[in-house]
LUMBAFI-405310 format. One record per atom (N, C-alpha, C): x, y, z; residue in one letter. Coordinates in steps of 0.05 Angstrom, whole numbers, plus 5000, padded with zeros to 4 digits. Layout:
<sites>
XYZA;...
</sites>
This chain:
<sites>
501749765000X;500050005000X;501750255000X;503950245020X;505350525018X;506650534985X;507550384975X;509250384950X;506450464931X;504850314926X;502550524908X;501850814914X;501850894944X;501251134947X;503651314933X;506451274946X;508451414940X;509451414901X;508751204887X;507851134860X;506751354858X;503851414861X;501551564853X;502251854856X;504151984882X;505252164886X;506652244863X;508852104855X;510852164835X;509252204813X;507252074807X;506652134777X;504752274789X;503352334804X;501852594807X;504852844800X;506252874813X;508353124810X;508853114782X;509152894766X;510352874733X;508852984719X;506552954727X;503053074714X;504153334717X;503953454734X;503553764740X;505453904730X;508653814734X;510253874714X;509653964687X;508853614668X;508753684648X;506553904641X;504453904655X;503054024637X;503254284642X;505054394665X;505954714670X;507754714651X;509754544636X;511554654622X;509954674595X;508054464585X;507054444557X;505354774560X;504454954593X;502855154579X;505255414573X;506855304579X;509455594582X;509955624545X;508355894538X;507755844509X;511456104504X;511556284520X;512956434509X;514156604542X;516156604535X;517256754567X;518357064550X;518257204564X;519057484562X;521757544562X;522357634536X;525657694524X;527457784551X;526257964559X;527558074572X;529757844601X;527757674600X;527757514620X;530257354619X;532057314632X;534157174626X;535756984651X;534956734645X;535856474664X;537956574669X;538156484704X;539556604723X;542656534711X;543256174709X;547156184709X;547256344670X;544956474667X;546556624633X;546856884632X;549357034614X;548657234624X;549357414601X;546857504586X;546557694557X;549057764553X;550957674536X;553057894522X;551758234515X;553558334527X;552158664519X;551358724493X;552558614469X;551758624435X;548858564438X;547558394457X;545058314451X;542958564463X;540758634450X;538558774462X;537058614473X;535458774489X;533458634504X;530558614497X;530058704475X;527958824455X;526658514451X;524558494451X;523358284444X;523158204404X;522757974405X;523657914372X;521658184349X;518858154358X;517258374347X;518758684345X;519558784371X;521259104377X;523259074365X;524658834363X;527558834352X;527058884319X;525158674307X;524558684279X;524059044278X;521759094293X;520859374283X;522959624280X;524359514304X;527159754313X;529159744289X;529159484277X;531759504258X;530559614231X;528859574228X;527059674194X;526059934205X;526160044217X;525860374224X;528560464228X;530660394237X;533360484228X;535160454207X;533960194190X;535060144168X;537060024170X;536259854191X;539959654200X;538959324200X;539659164197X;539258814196X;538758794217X;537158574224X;535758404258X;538058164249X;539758154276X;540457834276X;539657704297X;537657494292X;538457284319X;539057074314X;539957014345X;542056854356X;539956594369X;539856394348X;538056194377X;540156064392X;539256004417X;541055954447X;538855764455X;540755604475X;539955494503X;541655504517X;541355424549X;542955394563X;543855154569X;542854994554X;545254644553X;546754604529X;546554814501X;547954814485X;550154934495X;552654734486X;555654824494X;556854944473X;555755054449X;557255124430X;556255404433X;554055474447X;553055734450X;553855884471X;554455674497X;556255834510X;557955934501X;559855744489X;562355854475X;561956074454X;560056134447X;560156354423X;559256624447X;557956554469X;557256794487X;560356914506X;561756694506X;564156754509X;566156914499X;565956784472X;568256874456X;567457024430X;565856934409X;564157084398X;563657274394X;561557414407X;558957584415X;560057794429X;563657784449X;564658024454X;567358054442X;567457914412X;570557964400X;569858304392X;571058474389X;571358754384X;570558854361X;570758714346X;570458784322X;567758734305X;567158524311X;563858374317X;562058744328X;562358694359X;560958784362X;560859074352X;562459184349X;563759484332X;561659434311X;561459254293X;561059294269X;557559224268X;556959064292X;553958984292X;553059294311X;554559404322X;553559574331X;552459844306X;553859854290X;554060084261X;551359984247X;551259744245X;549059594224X;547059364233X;546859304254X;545359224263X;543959214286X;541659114291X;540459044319X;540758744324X;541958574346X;541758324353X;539758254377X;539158074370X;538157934392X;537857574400X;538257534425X;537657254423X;535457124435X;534956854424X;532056774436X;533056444439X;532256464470X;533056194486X;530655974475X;530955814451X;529755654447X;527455514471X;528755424489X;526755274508X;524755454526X;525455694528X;524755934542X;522656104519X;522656164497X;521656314471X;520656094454X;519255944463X;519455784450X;517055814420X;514256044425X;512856064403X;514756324389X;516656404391X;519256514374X;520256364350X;521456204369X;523855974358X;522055774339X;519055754347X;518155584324X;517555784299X;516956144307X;515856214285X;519256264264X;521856254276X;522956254263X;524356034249X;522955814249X;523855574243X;527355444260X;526655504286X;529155444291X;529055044293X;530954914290X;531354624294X;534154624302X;533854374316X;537654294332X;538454244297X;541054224299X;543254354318X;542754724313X;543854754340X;544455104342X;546655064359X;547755404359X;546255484356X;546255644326X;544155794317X;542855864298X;543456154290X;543856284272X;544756624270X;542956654250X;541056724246X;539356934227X;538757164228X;539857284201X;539257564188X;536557604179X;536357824183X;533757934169X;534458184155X;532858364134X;533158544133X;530258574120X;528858814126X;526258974120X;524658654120X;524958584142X;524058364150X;523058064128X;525658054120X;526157764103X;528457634105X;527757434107X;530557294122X;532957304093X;535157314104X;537857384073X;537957114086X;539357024105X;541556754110X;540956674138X;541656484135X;541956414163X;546256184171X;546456144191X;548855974192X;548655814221X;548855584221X;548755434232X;552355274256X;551455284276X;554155144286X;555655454297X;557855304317X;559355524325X;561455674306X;561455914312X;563756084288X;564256234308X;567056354298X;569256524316X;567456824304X;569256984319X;567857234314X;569457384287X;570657304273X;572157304255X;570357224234X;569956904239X;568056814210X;566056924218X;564657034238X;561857134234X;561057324228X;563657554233X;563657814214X;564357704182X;565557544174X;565957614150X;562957464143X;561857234148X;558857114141X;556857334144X;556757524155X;554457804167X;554757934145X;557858064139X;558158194116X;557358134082X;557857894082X;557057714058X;553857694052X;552457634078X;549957564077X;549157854067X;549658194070X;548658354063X;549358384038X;
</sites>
């Protein structure tokens, strides 16, 4: 008897889980899981503000899809996202932003994101030019940004 009760417990808790995570349709950009922590290149603009912000200044939207168990995204939030030159030059011509796949998640489906990421898409007057897939230094990603325009 105690082993069915404590049974019934656990999947009572697995229930409630899942179906709090299946209603978490979209978390707020701004919002950012505690061990991550925004590279400054990124705005905090939600994907809508960011789109609108960059086609009223006449500069490209890039995002960046992320998680926080992808290790190739840390590494680009590392090294990446604050090489100098990168951000110099996304600062002149673009607006960035990133969207935590598991966190954004009616984002990440409207931008067709799929593993592997993480994911870099351009936009400009809101149409996608390119996208690139997998980790790149901040070297190939300025010269891939530049190309894509």
């Amino acid at each position: 008897m105690q082993r069915s009760c404590a049974t019934a417990l656990v999947l009572s808790a697995l229930a409630v889980l899942v179906l709090s995570v299946g209603c978490v349709e979209e978390t707020p950009a701004a919002w950012v899981p505690e061990e991550h922590h925004l590279p400054a290149v990124f705005s905090e603009l939600s994907y809508e503000e960011a789109r609108a912000a960059a086609e009223a200044d006449g500069k490209i939207l890039i995002v960046d899809a992320t998680a926080r168990w992808c290790v190739p995204c840390g590494k680009m939030d590392r090294t990446t996202w604050v090489d100098e030159n990168l951000v110099s030059w996304i600062a002149e011509h673009a607006i960035a932003i990133q969207v935590d796949v598991d966190w954004q998640v009616k984002t990440a489906r409207q931008l067709e994101v799929r593993p592997p990421i993480p994911i870099v898409v351009v936009y400009k007057d809101g149409e996608e030019l390119s996208r690139v897939v997998g980790y790149q230094s901040g070297d190939e990603l300025l010269r891939w940004l530049q190309g894509a325009l």
